[in-house]
N, C-alpha and C positions, 0 to 999 in steps of 0.2 A: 899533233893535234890531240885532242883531252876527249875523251870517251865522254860523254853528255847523257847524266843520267834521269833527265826529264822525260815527262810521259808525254807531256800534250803536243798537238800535233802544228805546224808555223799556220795560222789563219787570214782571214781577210777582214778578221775584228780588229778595228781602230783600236784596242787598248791592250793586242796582245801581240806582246813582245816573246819572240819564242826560240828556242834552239834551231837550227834548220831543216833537221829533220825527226821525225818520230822516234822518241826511244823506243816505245815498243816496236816495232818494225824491225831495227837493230836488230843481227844477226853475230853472236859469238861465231870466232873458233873452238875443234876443241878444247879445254885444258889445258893437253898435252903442249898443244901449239906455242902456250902463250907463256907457259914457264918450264925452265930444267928444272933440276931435283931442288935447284935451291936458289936460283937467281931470276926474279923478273926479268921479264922482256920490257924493253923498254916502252912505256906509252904512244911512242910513234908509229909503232906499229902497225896501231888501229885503225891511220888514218883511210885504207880502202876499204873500209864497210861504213865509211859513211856513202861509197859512191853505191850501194846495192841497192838504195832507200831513195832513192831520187822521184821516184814516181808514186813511193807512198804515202798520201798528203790525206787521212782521214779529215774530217770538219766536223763532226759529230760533237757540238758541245754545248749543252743548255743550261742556262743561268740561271738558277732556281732563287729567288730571292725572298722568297716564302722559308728560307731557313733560316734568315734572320732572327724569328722570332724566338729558336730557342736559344741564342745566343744573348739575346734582349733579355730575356728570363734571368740572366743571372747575371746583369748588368757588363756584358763582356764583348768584346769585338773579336774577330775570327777571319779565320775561310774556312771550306770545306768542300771536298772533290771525291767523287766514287768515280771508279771506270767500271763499267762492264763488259768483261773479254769477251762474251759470246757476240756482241753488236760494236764494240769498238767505240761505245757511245760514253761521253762522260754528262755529268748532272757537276754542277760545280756554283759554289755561294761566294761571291765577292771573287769576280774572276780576276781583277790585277793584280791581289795581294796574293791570290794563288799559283800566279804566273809569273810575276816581277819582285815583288817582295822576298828579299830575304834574313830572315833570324838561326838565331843558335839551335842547333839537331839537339843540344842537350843529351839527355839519355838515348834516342831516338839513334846516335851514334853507336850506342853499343853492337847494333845490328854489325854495322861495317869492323869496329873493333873486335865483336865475335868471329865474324868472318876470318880475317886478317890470321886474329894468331891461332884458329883453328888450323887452318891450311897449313901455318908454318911449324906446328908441332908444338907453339911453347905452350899450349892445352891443347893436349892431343884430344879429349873430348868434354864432355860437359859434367862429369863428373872431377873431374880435375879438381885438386882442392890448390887455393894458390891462398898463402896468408896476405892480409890486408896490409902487411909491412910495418911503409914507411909513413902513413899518414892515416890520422884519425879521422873522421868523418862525424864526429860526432851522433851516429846515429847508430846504438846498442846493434839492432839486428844485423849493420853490416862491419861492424868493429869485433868481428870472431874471423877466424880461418869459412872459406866456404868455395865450395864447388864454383862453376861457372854458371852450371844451371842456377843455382843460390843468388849467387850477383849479379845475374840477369834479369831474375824474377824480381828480385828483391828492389833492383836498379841501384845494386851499390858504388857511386864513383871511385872510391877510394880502389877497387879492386879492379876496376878497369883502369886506371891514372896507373897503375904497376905496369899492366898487362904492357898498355900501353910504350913505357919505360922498356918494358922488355922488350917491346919487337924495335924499337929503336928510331931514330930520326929519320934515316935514310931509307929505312924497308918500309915504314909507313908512309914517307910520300911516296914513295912510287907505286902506292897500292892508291892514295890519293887520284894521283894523277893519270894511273889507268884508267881504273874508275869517272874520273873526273868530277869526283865530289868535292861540292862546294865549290863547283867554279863558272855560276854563274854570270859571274859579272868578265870574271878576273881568276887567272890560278891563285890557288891557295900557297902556299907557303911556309910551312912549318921553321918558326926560330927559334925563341926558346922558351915555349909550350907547348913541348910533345904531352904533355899528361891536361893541361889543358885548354886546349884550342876547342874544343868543343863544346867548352861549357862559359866560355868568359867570352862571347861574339866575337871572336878573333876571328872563326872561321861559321861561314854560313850557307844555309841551304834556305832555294824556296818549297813551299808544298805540295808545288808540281815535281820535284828534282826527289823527294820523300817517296810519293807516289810511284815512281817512277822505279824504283831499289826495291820495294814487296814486289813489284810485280816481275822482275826479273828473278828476283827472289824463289819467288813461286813455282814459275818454270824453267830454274837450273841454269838460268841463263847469265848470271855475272862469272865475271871469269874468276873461278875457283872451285874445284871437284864438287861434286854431285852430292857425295861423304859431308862436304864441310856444309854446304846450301843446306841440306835432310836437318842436319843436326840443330842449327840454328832457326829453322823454320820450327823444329820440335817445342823448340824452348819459348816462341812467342803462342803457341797453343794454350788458350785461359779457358774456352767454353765447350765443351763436347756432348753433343745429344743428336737424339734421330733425326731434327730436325737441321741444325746448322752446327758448322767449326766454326768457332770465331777468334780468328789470331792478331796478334797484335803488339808494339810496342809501347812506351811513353814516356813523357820527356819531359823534365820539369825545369825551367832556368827563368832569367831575367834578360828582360830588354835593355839597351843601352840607357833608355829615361827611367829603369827601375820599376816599369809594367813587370805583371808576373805571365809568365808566357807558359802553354800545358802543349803538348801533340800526342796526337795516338794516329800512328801510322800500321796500316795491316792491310788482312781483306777476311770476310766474310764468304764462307761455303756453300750452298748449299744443291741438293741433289750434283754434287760435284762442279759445281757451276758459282767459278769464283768471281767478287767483288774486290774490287781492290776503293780501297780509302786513306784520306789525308784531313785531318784536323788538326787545326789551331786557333790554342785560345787565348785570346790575351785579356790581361785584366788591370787596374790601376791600382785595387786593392790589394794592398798587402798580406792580411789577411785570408785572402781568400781560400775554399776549400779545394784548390784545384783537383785534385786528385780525385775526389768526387763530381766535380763540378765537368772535367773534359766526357769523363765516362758517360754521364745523362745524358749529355749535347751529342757525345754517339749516339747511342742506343737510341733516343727520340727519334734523330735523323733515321736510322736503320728500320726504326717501326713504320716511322712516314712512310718509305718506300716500300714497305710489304715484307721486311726483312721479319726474320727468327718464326715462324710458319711452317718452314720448308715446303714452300711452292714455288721459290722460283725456279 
């Protein structure tokens, strides 16, 4: 059985089709339990801790539809999901395409590809310089040699499409299919696009199953040392003041009809008190400024709710 890395919880909402049980709820083992020095445990493992969760059925989840309009602002369709840990509550805009829909993680993958070959040693940490090799990318800033923190920050494919290569067909699904990323419908299945199944919709996540990875993320809780979590959490860290941390990933690809598709998956901090969020923005324009255009649709959102203050 597939480790299901969705947040939201199964409802009695007519339009919400859901895993069976709460990923937050989801309890790891340690570590130690789940890999030797060098070989995954196999995914089946996991299948009794789904039975620990039987009785955890939060319903906390309101439909804010009032966040439409900053999506309307730049002629763009979406969703968008905050969880709040301390109430277990979610606010969520366009709840089916949050919950059922699924598109390309795009860069949004680098989190789990950082993970991955942190843990295995082939970047033993984020200073790691790994050259861009075999493929150009056409894009100056990431067609030099650079760190991991560099081509993370930077969101360079071409240095993740190696990394990738490096940890290889087989150690990557089964980091997949522990995980059970991208298998909302269906396992995923790596053939022969180990370096790009996450950018060409071969393989797909919804913005619940996004949401769902920062927030285990958060609390140490996917299976992979503590070292490796610290280190990758460090690198999506962009805003730091007395009032809030705001961390975060982004993801820039296309849809199968050639919509331009943006996500910024993270959470916001503050007085220690995290927010976890998932956006996505699609657009028809090609053109478009995504890059600027996901970041507003955040941050409006965050202001709406009382965010960057430090009161909550």
């Amino acid at each position: 059985m597939l480790r299901k890395t969705s947040l939201l919880p199964r409802s009695s909402h007519p339009r919400l089709l859901l895993p069976l049980f709460p990923y937050l709820c989801l309890k790891f083992p340690p570590v130690t339990k789940l890999f030797n020095t060098s070989k995954l445990v196999p995914a089946f493992v996991f299948v009794s801790f789904y039975l620990v969760v039987a009785s955890c059925t939060p319903d906390n989840i309101k439909e804010d539809d009032s966040l439409k309009a900053f999506f309307d602002e730049h002629k763009t369709t979406g969703t968008f999901g905050l969880y709040a840990n301390g109430t277990g509550s979610f606010n969520i805009y366009n709840l089916s395409r949050f919950a059922d829909s699924t598109f390309t993680p795009a860069s949004t993958f680098k989190i789990v590809n950082s993970l991955i070959g942190t843990e295995l040693g082939t970047v033993p940490n984020d200073s790691t310089v790994m050259d861009w090799g075999f493929r150009v990318s056409g894009r100056t800033e990431c067609d030099t040699p650079l760190t991991m923190r560099e081509a993370f920050r930077r969101s360079c494919p071409n240095w993740y499409q190696k990394l990738a290569q490096k940890i290889g067909v087989a150690t990557m699904q089964r980091y997949l299919d522990t995980l059970g990323y991208g298998a909302r419908y269906k396992k995923f299945v790596i053939k022969n696009n180990l370096d790009t199944f996450w950018l060409n919709n071969d393989l797909k996540v919804t913005a619940d199953e996004e949401l769902g990875v920062v927030k285990k993320l958060y609390f140490n809780q996917l299976p992979f040392q503590n070292r490796t979590q610290e280190l990758v959490r460090n690198m999506m860290l962009w805003e730091n003041n007395a009032n809030y941390k705001l961390y975060y990933k982004t993801g820039w690809g296309t849809t199968p009809s050639g919509n331009q598709l943006g996500w910024i998956v993270g959470w916001i901090e503050e007085n220690k008190h995290p927010y976890f969020f998932a956006l996505q923005v699609e657009s028809p324009d090609s053109k478009i400024d995504m890059k600027t255009v996901r970041l507003s649709i955040l941050k409006n959102i965050l202001k709406k709710y009382g965010f960057f203050e430090g009161k909550k």
